[in-house]
C-alpha positions in Angstrom: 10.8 26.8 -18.9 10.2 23.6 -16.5 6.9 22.9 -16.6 7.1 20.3 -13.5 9.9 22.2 -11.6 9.9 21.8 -7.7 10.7 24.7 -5.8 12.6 23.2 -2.9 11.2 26.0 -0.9 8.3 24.2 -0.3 9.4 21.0 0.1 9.4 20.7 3.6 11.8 19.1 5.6 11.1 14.7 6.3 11.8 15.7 9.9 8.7 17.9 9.6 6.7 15.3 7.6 7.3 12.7 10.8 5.5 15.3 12.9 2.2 15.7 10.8 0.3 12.9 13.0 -1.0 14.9 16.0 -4.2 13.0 17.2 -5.8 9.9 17.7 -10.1 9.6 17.5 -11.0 8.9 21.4 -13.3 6.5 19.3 -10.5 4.6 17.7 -8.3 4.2 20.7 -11.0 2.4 22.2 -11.3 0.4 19.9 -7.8 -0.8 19.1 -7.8 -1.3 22.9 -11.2 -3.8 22.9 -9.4 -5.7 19.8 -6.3 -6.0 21.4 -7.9 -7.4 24.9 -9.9 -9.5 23.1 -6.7 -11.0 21.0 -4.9 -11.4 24.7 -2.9 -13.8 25.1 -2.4 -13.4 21.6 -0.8 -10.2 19.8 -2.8 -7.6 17.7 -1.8 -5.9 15.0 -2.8 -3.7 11.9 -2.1 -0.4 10.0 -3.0 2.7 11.0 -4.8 5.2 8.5 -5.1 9.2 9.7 -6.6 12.2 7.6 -6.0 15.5 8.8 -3.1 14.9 10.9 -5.9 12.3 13.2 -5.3 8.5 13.1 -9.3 7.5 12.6 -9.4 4.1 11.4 -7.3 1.1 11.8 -7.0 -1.7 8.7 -6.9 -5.6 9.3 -4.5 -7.0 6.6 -5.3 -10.2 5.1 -3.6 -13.1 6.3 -2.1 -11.4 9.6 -0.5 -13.8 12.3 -0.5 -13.6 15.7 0.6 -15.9 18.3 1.6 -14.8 22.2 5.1 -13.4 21.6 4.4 -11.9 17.7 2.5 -10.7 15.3 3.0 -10.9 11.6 1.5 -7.9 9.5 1.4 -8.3 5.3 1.7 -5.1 4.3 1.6 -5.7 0.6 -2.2 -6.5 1.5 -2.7 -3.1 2.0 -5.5 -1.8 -0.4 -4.1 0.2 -3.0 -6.7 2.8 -2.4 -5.7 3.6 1.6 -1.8 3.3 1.2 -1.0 7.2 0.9 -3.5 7.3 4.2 -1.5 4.4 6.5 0.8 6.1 8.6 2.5 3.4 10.7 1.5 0.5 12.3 -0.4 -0.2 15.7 -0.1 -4.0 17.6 -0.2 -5.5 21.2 2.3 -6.5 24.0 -0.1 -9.2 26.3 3.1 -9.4 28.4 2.4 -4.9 29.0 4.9 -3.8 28.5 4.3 -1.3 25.8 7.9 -0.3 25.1 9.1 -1.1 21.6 11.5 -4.5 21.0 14.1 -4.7 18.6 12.3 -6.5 16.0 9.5 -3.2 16.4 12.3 -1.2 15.9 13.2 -2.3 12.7 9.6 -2.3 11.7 8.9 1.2 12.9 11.6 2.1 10.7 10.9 1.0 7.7 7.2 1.4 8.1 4.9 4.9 8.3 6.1 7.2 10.7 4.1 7.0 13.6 3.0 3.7 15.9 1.2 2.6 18.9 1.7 -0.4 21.1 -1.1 -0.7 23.7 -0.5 -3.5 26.7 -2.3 -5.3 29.2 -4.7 -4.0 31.2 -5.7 -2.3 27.4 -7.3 0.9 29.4 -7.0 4.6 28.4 -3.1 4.6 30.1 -1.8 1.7 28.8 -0.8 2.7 25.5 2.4 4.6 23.9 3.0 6.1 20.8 6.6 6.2 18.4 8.1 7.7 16.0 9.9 5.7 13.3 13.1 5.6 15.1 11.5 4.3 18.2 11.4 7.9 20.0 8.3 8.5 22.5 5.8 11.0 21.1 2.5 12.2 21.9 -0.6 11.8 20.8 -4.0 14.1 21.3 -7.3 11.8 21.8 -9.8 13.4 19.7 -13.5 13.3 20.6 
């Protein structure tokens, strides 16, 4: 008799597991787009931490840079106590355009599965969410 035996039944798929992020607080899209204008003509970036399938809080690393063409996140700053709640990262293009470059790409990859990149003017519209291969997806604002 296995005691810890996984049933592979209930495992469910990663494909499903990318899809668990449904929403986004109303609250904390507004805010990531204030920060983000504020940065301008710098880049913004942090993690972002969902419960629930919602992304409700965002989380400044220690010792992020940002300049006007990058942003540099270190993401072994993450507390240890939020890490199983980050589920990608969010950041700013000033230029906005909000599609992903190749360097996000990578990043998108080989961080959490779901990201936002807001742009300039940083109003309700200019914003897009990803996947961790770089594919468009949509996000619910939650009130």
């Amino acid at each position: 008799m296995y005691l810890f035996k996984k049933d592979k039944k209930k495992i469910p798929p990663k494909t499903e597991e990318k899809r668990r992020i449904w929403g986004i607080k109303e609250e904390t899209l507004n805010l990531i787009l204030e920060v983000s204008k504020e940065s301008y003509p710098n880049e913004f970036a942090a993690t972002l931490i969902a419960k629930k399938g919602i992304i409700e809080e965002i989380n400044l690393l220690p010792g992020t840079l940002s300049g006007s063409g990058m942003a540099i996140l270190h993401t072994h700053m993450q507390p240890p106590d939020i890490t199983l709640s980050v589920v990608g990262i969010v950041h700013s293009h000033p230029s906005g355009n909000f599609s992903p470059s190749g360097a996000d790409l990578y990043f998108f990859s080989k961080f959490g599965n779901t990201h936002i990149i807001v742009g300039k003017p940083y109003n309700p519209r200019s914003w897009q969410a990803y996947d961790a291969r770089g594919g468009k997806i949509k996000l619910e604002i939650v009130k």
